[in-house]
C-alpha positions in Angstrom: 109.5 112.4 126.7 108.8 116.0 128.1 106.9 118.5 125.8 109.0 120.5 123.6 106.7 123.3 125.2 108.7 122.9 128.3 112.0 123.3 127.1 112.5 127.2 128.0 112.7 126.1 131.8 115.2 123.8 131.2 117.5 126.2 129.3 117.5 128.4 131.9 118.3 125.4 134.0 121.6 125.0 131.8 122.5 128.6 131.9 123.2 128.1 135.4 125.9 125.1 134.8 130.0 126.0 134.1 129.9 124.0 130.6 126.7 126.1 129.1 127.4 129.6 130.7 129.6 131.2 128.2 127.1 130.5 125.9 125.0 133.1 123.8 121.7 133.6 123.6 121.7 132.4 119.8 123.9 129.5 121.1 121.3 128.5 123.6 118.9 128.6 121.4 120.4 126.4 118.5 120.8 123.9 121.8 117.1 124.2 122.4 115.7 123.9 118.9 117.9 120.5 119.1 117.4 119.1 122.6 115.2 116.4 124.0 114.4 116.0 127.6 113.3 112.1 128.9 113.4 110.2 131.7 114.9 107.0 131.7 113.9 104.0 134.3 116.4 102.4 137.1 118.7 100.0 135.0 117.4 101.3 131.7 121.1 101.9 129.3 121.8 104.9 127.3 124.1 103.7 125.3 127.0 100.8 125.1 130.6 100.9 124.8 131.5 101.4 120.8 127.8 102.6 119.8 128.3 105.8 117.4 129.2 108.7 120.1 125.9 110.3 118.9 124.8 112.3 121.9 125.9 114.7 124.8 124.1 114.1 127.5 123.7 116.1 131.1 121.8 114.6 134.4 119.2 116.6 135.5 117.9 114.1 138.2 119.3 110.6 139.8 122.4 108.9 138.8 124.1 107.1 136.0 126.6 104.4 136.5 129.4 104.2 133.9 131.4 101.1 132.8 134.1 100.5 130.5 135.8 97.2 129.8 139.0 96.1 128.7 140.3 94.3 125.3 140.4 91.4 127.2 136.6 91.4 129.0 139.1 90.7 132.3 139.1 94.2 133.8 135.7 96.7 133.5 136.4 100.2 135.4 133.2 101.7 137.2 132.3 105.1 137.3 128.8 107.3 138.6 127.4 110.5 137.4 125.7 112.5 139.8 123.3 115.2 139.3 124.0 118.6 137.5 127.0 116.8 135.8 127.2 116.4 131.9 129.0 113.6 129.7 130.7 111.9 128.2 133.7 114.4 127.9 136.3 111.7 126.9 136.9 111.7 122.9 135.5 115.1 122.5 135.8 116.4 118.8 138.2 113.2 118.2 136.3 110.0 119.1 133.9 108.3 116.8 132.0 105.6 119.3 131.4 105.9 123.2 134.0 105.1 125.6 132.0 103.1 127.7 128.6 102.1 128.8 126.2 104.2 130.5 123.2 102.9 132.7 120.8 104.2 134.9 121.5 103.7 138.5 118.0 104.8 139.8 115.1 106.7 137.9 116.8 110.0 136.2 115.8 112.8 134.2 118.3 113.5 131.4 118.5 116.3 128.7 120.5 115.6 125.9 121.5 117.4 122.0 123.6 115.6 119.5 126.9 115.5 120.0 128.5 117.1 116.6 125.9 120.4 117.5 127.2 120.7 121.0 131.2 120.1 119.7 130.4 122.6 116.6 129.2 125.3 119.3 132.3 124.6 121.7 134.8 125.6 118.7 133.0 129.0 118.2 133.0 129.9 122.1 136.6 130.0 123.4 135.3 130.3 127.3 133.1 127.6 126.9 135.6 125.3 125.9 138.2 126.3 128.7 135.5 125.2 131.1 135.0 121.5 129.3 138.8 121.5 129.1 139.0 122.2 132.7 136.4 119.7 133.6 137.7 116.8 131.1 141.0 117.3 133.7 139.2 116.9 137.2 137.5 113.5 135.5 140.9 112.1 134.2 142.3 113.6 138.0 139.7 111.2 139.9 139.9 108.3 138.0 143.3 107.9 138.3 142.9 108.3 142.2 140.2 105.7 141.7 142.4 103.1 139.7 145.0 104.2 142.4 143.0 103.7 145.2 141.6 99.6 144.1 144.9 98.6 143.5 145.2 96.4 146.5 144.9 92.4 147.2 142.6 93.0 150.1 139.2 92.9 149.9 138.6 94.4 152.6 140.7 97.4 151.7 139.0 97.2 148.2 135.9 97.7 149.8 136.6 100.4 152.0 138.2 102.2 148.8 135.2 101.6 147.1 132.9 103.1 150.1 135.3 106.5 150.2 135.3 106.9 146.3 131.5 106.4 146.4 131.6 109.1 149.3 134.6 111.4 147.7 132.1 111.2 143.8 128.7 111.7 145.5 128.8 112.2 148.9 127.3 115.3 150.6 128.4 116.7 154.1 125.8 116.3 157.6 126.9 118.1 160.8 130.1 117.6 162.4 132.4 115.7 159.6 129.3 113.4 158.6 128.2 113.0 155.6 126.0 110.6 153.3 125.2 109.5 150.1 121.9 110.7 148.5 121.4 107.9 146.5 120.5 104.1 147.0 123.9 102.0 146.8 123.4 98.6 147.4 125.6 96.0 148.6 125.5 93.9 145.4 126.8 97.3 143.6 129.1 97.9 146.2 131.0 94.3 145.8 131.1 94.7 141.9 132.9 98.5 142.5 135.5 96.6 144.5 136.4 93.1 142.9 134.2 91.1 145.6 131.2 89.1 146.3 128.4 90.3 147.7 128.8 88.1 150.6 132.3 89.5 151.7 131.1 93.2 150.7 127.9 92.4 153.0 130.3 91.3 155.9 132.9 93.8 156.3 130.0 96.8 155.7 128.6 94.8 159.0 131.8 94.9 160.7 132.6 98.9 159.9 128.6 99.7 161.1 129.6 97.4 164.5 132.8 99.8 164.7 130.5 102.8 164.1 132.3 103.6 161.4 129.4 104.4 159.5 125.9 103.0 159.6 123.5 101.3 156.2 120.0 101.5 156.1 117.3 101.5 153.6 120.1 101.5 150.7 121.5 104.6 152.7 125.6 105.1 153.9 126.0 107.4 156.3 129.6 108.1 157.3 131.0 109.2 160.6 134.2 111.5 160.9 136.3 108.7 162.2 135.7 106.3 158.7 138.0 108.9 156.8 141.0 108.2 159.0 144.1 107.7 157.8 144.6 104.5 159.1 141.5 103.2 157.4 143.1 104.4 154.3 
């Protein structure tokens, strides 16, 4: 756990972020006297799907991996959460337990306030909420291009949806149309995001880095202008 002592920094941190910039001074300071700030080890959880919706939580450092699974345990949707982004939005002021599952995807640094403080603050700062309101619709935007996206008997398409939603969520642009991904994706995480073993994710990765499609090392994709074709799509 950081010291409380530290906090201050990490305010100022916030102030800098769409969902906390409307707020008052007063406001940020009811969010400080309430906050905790800890860091959380690669495949440690945060919480599961139906615990008490307790906390709001934003990423400071690292990702989180999200998971949500059906009635029927036959169908579990994957999301990440990158760095700088908060959650979870879904069920705000309405829901009682999480949504889904949230893990960490490599060592992160996470700040996070109860959840009835941060909601009781929104509904006092009409700006504030416009900007969650606006965010809560980009997230519900993506994951239906997501769902949209995997909805194909192919593996190999699967997996080459899965490598441009990874790339589309966290990517971050290199010279010339490049771009990479900033944080370790493995092949066995690769293969769950698209339906497949690890085995068939492992080959076609090896077939797109012989077409120079894109290239894997060290946990690292790096994408060349040429993957993001249409008729890769």
């Amino acid at each position: 756990m950081i010291a409380a002592d530290e906090y201050p920094r990490y305010i100022q941190y916030l102030r800098t972020r769409p969902e906390f910039i409307d707020f008052s001074d007063e406001e940020m300071n009811i969010l400080m006297n309430n906050m905790k700030v800890k860091d959380f080890h690669k495949g440690q959880e945060l919480f599961d799907q139906t615990d008490e919706r307790s906390r709001f939580y934003f990423v400071v450092s690292g990702l989180v991996r999200a998971e949500r699974t059906d009635e029927s345990d036959e169908f579990t949707f994957y999301t990440y959460i990158k760095q700088n982004l908060a959650f979870p939005y879904r069920g705000m002021f309405t829901d009682q337990y999480y949504p889904y599952t949230a893990r960490a995807m490599t060592d992160i640094e996470i700040i996070y306030f109860p959840m009835a403080t941060f909601e009781h603050l929104l509904q006092k700062n009409t700006d504030s909420i416009v900007k969650v309101v606006q965010e809560m619709g980009s997230i519900i935007s993506e994951s239906e291009d997501q769902i949209q996206r995997m909805v194909t008997s192919s593996a190999k398409q699967r997996v080459i949806q899965a490598l441009k939603i990874f790339e589309i969520n966290l990517g971050e642009p290199l010279r010339c149309g490049r771009s990479y991904i900033p944080y370790p994706i493995t092949v066995k995480e690769l293969a769950t995001m698209s339906g497949t073993t690890r085995e068939t994710a492992g080959q076609i990765v090896k077939q797109l880095v012989a077409q120079k499609l894109l290239s894997y090392e060290h946990k690292e994709f790096r994408f060349e202008k040429a993957f993001f074709k249409d008729d890769l799509a």
